[in-house]
N, C-alpha and C positions, 0 to 999 in steps of 0.2 A: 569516537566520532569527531571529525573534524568541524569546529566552530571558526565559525569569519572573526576575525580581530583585525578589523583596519588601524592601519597606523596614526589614522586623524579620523575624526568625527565626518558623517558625511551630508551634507544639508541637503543634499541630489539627490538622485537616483542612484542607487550603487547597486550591482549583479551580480554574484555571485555564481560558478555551478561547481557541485564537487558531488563526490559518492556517495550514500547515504543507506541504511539500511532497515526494513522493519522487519519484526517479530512477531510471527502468531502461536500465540500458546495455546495450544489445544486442550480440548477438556480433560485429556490424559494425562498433564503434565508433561509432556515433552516441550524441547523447542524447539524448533524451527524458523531457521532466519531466511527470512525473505529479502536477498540485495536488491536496493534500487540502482539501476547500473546510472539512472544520472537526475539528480536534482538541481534545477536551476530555479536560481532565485532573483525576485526585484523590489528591491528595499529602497526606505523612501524616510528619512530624515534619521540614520541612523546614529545613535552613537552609544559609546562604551563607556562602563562602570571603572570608577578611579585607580580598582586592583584589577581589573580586568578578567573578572570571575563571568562577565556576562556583557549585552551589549542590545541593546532596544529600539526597535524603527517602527518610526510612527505606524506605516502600516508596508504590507509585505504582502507579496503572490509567489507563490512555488507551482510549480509544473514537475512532478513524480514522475519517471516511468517506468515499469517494474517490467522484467522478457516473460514471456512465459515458461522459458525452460525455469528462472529460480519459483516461479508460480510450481510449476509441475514438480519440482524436487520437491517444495514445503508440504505438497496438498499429498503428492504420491501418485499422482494421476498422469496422464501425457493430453498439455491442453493446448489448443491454436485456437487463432480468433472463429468465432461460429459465424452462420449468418445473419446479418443485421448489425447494425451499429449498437447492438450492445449486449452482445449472447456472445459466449466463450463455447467452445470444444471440447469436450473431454472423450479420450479415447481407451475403453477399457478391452479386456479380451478375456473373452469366458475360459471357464475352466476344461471346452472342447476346442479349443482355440480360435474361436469364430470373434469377430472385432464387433463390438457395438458403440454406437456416438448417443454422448448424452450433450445436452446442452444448457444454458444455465444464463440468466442474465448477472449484467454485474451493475451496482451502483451503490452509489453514498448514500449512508445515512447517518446518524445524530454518534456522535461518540469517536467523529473521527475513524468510521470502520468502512469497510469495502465488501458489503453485504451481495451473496449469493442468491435470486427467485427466480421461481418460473423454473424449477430445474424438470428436463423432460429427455427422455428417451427415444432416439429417432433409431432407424434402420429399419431390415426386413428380420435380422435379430433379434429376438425378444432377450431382455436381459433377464437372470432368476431372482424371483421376488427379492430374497437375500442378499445380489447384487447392486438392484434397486433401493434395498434399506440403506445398506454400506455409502453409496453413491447418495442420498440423498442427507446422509450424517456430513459428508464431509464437505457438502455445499452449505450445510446448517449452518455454520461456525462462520462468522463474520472475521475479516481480517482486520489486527487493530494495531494499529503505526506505533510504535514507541519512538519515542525523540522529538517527537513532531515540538519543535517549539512553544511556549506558551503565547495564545493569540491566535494561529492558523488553524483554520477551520477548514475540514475536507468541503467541499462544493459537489464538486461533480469525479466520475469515471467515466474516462471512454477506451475502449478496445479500440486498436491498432493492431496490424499486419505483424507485428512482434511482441506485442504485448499491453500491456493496459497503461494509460495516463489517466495520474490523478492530478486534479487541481486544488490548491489549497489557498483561500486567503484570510487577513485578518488587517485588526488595527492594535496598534501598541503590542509586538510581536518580539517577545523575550526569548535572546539565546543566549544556553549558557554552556561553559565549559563543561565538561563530563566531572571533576570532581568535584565543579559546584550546584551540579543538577540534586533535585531531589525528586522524588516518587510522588507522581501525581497521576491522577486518575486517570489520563487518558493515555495509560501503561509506559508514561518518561520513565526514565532508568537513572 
């Protein structure tokens, strides 16, 4: 993962955007990477450690936005934004080939995750109970960022026409290099 290393200390505002990616591990043990196709950042008295293993701003906003097709690879589902500013899509198709939509809200909560409720079944389709189990296991499982900087705290998700923004902020917001990161709870690598 690519970390910002400015050439000079910055007492401004300094912005950043680059690629970024999270990880949700499912209770199976698989993994599944989730790309964020773009993270922009705005950093606010930033500066770097003397080997440049890492680099600290006083405080820091990101704006995430994740598409739904890398959504629908991780989950295994096929999902577009639902109705309402904050219900997603999901489109599955029974085993007589008939299409049923489930829908699902999305939002933050504690842990830095991007938590699935309200998950519900619409159409004139009825899905089978079993499908219903299946589909409401894989909205169970919260999505949990890895990388996320020490300091940013998810805030909010909103769905979008392409996919979900999340917004994160914080104050005294540690980035560090990949081989100077270590494993911290809220799934850093």
């Amino acid at each position: 993962m690519y970390r910002p290393r400015p050439e000079h200390d910055c007492d401004q505002e300094c912005e950043f955007s680059y690629s970024y990616s999270y990880s949700h591990e499912p209770a199976d043990g698989s993994d599944r990477r989730l790309p964020v196709t773009v993270l922009a950042l705005r950093m606010d008295g930033l500066t770097k450690s003397d080997d440049d293993s890492e680099a600290r701003a006083r405080s820091a906003e990101a704006t995430v936005f994740l598409s739904y097709a890398d959504l629908s690879d991780a989950l295994g589902l096929e999902l577009t934004r639902g109705y309402g500013s904050d219900r997603i899509r999901a489109l599955v198709l029974t085993t007589l080939g008939f299409e049923v939509t489930a829908t699902t809200t999305v939002s933050a909560a504690s842990g830095n995750r991007v938590i699935f409720k309200d998950f519900k079944v619409a159409g004139r389709v009825a899905l089978p109970e079993a499908g219903e189990t299946l589909l409401g296991q894989v909205f169970a499982e919260p999505i949990a960022p890895r990388n996320i900087p020490d300091g940013l705290r998810l805030r909010s998700v909103t769905t979008r026409e392409q996919g979900l923004t999340a917004h994160f902020s914080g104050k005294s917001v540690t980035f560090r290099r990949d081989d100077a990161r270590d494993t911290s709870s809220n799934g850093s690598a």
